[in-house]
N, C-alpha and C positions, 0 to 999 in steps of 0.2 A: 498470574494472568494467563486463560488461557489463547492459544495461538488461534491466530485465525484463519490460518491454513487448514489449522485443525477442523473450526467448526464451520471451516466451508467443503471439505472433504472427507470430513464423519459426520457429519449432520446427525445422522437417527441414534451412532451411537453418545452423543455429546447429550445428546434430549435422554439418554438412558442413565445415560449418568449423571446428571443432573437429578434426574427424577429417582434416583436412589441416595441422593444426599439431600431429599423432599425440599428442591428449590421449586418454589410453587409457582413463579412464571415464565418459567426453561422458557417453554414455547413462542410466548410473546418476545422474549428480552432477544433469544438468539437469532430470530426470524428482525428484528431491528438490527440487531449489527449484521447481518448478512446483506439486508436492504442498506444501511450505510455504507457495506463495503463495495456494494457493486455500486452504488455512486460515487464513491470514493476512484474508484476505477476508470469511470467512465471519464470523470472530472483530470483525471490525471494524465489519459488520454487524450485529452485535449488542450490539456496544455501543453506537453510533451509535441506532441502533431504544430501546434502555433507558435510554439519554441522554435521545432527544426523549422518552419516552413520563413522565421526571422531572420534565422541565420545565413540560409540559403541567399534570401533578398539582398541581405547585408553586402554578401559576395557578388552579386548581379550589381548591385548601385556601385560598388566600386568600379566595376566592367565600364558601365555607362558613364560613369563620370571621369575614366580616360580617354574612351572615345568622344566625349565633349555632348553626350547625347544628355542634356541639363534634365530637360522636360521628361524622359524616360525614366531617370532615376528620380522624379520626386515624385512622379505618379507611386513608382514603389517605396518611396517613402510615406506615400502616404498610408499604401496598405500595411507597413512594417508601424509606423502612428496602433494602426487597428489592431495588431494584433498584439502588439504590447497590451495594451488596454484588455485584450482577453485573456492573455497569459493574467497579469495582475490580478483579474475576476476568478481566474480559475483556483489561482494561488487561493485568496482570501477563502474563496468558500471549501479547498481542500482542506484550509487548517481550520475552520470550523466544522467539520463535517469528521478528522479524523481527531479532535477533541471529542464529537461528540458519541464517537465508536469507544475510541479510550474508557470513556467513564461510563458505559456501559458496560464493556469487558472488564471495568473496575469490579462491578455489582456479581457478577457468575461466578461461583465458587470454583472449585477445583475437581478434576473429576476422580471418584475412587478406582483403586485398583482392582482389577479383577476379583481377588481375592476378598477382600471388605463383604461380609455379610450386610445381606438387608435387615431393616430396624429402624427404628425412630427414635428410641429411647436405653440410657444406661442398660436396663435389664434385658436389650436385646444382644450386648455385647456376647462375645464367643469368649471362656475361657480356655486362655492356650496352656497354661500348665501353673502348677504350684508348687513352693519351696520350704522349706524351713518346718519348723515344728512350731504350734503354737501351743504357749505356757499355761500353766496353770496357774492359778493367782491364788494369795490367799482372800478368805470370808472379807474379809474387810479392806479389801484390794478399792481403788479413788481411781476415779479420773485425773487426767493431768492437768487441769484447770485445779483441783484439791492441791497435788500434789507441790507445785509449783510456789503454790503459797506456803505450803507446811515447810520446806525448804527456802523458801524467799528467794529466789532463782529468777522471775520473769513478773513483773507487775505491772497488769495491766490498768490498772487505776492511775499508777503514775504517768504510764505513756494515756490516757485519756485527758489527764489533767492538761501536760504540755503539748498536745499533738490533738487527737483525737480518737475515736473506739478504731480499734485496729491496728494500733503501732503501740506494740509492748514496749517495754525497757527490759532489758536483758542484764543479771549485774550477780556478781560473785561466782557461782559457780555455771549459773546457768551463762553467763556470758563468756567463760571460759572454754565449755562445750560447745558453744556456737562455733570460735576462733579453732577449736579443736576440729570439729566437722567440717568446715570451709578449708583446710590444711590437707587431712586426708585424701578429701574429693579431688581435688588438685594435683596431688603429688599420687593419687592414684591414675589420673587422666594424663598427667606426663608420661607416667612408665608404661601407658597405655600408645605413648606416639601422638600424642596433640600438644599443640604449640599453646603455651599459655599468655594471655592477653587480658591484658586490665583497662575494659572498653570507657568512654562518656555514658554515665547515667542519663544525660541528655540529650534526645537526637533529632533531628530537625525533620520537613515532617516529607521529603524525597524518601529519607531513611523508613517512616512509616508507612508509605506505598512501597517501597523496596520489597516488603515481608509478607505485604497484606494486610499489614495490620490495619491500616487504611485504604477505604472510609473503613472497611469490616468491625473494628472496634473503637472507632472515635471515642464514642462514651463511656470505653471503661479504660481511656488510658488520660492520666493528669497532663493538662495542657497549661503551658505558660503561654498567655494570649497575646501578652507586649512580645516577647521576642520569638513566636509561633513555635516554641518546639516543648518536646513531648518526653516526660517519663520515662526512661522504659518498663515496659510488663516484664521482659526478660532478658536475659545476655543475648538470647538469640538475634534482635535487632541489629544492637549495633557490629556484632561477631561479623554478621553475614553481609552486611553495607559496604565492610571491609572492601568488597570487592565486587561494588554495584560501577558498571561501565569499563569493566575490566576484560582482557582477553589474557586467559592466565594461562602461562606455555605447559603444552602437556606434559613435561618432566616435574612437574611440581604439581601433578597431579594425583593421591588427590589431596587435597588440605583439611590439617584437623586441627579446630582451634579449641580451647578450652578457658572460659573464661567466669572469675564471681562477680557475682556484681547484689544491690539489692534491687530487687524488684519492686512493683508500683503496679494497683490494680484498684480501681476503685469500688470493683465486686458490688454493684448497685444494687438493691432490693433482693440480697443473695442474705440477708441476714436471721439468724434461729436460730432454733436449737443444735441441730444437727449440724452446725458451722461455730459450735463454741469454741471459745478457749484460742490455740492454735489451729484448729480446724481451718480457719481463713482467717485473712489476713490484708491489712491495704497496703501496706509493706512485708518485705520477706525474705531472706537471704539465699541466691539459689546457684551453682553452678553450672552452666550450660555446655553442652559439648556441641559442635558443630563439625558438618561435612558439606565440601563441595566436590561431585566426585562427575567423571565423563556418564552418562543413562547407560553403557552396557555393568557398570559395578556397582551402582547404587545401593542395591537389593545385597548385595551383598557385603556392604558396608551399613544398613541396615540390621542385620546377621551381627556384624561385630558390635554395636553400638547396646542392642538389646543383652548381648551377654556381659560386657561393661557393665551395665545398669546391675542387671543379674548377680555379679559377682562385686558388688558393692554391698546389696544387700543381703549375700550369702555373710560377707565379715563382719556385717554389724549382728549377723547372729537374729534378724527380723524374717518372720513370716509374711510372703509375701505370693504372693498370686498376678500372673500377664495376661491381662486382656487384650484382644481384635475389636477395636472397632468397629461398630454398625454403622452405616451412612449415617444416620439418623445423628450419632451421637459426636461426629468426628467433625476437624476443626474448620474454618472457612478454606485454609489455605494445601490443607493433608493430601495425598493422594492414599494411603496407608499408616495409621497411627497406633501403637502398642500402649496401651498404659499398663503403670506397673503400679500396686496396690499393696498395702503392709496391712497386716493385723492390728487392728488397738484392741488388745484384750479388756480394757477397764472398759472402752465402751460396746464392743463386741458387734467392731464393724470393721469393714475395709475400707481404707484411707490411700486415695489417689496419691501420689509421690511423686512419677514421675509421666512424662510424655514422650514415644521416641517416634516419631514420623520421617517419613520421607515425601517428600513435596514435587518429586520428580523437577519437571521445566517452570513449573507455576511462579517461583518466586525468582529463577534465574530470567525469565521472561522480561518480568518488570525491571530486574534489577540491570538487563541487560549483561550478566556478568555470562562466559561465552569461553572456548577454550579452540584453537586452531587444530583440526582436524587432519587427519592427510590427506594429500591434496592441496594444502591450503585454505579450506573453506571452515566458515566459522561456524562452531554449530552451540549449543544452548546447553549447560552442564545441569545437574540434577543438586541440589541443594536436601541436608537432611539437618534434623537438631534433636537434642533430646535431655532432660535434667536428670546432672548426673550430680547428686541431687537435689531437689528444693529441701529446703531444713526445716521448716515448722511443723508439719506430720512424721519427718523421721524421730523430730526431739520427744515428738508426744509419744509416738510407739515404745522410744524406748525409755523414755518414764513410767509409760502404765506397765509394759511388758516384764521390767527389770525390778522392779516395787517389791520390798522385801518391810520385816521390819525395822530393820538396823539400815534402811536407805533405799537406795537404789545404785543399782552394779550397773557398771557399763561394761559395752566388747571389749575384751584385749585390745584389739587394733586401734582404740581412742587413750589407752592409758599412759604412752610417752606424750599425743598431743594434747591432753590435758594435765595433764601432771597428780592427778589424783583418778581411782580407780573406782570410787563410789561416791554419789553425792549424798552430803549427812548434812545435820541441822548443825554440824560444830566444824565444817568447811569452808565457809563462803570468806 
């Protein structure tokens, strides 16, 4: 959420930034909560002024009523009657009035970083660099939707039967590599200095305004209606909740959590071709990594996070390519967002993987979470996340990528956590 200090003392530049992440009514929405705030102000002011002016009286009526002057102190009892009653007035339509800034300042995105190219769409994105080599396949190289079956690794017909389109079954070898994947990511994010954490898949829905996930994504995250709480889409909800209304001492600053969890997406009207197979998903196994860091090192704990991601997919031996996002194309809540993209050689595209953003004050704001400064003054810490990584485009790259005729090979770095080094139709 952004400050409102902010968009009452950058005004022109709040409405520039807005209007490069093509929020299409900046102008009306922020010119409303400026108009609420200065009534909010003025309303607070007068209760504050008919507060002290109670208090004051309070101390007069006692004066009067030990010099026995009766009549003196209930005429001021009467005006201390009135001004109760206006304090009470002021109260009520404060807290209506700064509900109704709240969920305004819900609705405003987040503003981009300097740095964030303009664009509206995917192909406006900047690429920042690329890695790995991409393979060559043989003549009769499949897709991973083929391959998966040829192997009986992941069936998707069984998880439609019990569940619905979207939630595979994962079983023999392919669910061995899942547990395989999800081991490494981990024990790679440990030796990287993040504290591992095994969050609630269910979180209540403070926890989905915490993030922004709310309202921003109501509709694509699964709601239990009897006891209001919510899915998660990612670790990163409940990792970062961890420490919604918190003042966290700046020696244990900054915090790195890493945590798996499955994720939950209901991907509405996202359905084709180009999203076959594991391409999407309404469940999906993903590791998250989280930072909470003070705003002068964020960026630079950003830095570290992008080459984590980097150096996960340098050992899987995956071609992969870093995007900048375009305003256009970046998240509600980002102020800076990197995605990281793999090669699928069988289908001869790039496949999103991962997302490492830095969110600056936006989600510390909501979540209230806050670190004491020196001085003593509490000031607003910088929140970042990033998947380190989601599993269902890394499993398909390296199905199509690793495709041989006697199987499919995997990285070194997965063959003590799987326990077998190639998947074959005589392994499962």
């Amino acid at each position: 959420m952004l400050q409102i200090s902010v968009l009452r003392d950058h005004t022109a530049a709040v409405l520039a930034g807005l209007a490069k992440k093509h929020y299409a009514t900046a102008e009306a929405d922020v010119a409303a909560v400026l108009a609420l705030d200065q009534r909010r102000r003025a309303l607070q002011t007068t209760h504050d002024a008919a507060q002290a002016e109670a208090n004051q009286l309070a101390t007069q009526i006692g004066g009067l009523l030990k010099t026995g002057d009766r009549a003196g102190a209930e005429a001021l009892k009467l005006r201390t009657a009135d001004l109760k009653q206006q304090t009470q007035a002021a109260s009520a339509e404060l807290a209506q009035v700064e509900d109704e800034q709240k969920q305004l300042l819900y609705k405003l995105p987040n503003l981009p970083h300097v740095s964030v190219p303009e664009g509206r769409h995917a192909a406006d994105n900047e690429v920042l660099r690329e890695g790995g080599e991409k393979p060559a396949l043989p003549a009769n190289a499949q897709p991973h939707w083929e391959l998966i079956k040829k192997y009986d690794i992941i069936d998707f017909e069984l998880g439609n039967k019990i569940t619905g389109a979207g939630f595979p079954v994962y079983k023999g070898q392919g669910a061995r590599l899942q547990r395989a994947l999800i081991n490494f990511f981990l024990d790679q994010a440990r030796a990287a200095g993040y504290t591992e954490v095994q969050p609630p898949i269910l979180v209540n829905e403070a926890s989905g305004y915490g993030t922004g996930n709310l309202p921003d994504k109501d509709g694509q995250m699964y709601h239990d209606l009897k006891d209001n709480l919510y899915l998660i889409p990612t670790a990163e909800v409940p990792l970062t909740n961890l420490y919604r209304d918190e003042i966290i001492p700046a020696d244990k600053l900054p915090v790195r959590l890493a945590g798996y969890t499955p994720c939950f997406r209901r991907e509405a009207g996202s359905w084709g071709a180009d999203v076959r197979g594991l391409n999407r998903l309404h469940q999906f196994d993903k590791i998250e990594i989280v930072q909470i860091t003070t705003p002068e090192t964020s960026y630079a704990a950003l830095d570290t996070m992008l080459a984590h991601v980097e150096g996960l997919l340098g050992k899987l031996g995956l071609p992969y390519r870093i995007l900048r996002l375009c305003g256009g194309d970046m998240s509600f809540t980002s102020a800076l967002t990197y995605d990281f993209e793999v090669w699928s050689a069988a289908q001869s595209r790039w496949l999103e993987v991962s997302s490492v953003s830095n969110f600056e004050t936006f989600q510390a704001n909501r979540l209230k979470c806050r670190y004491r400064a020196e001085g003593g003054k509490t000031q607003l810490l910088h929140t970042l996340n990033g998947s380190a990584l989601a599993l269902p485009r890394i499993v398909a790259a390296l199905l199509e990528n690793n495709q041989d005729e006697s199987g499919i090979a995997l990285p070194e770095v997965l063959h003590s956590y799987c326990g077998f080094d190639k998947i074959t139709n005589l392994a499962n």
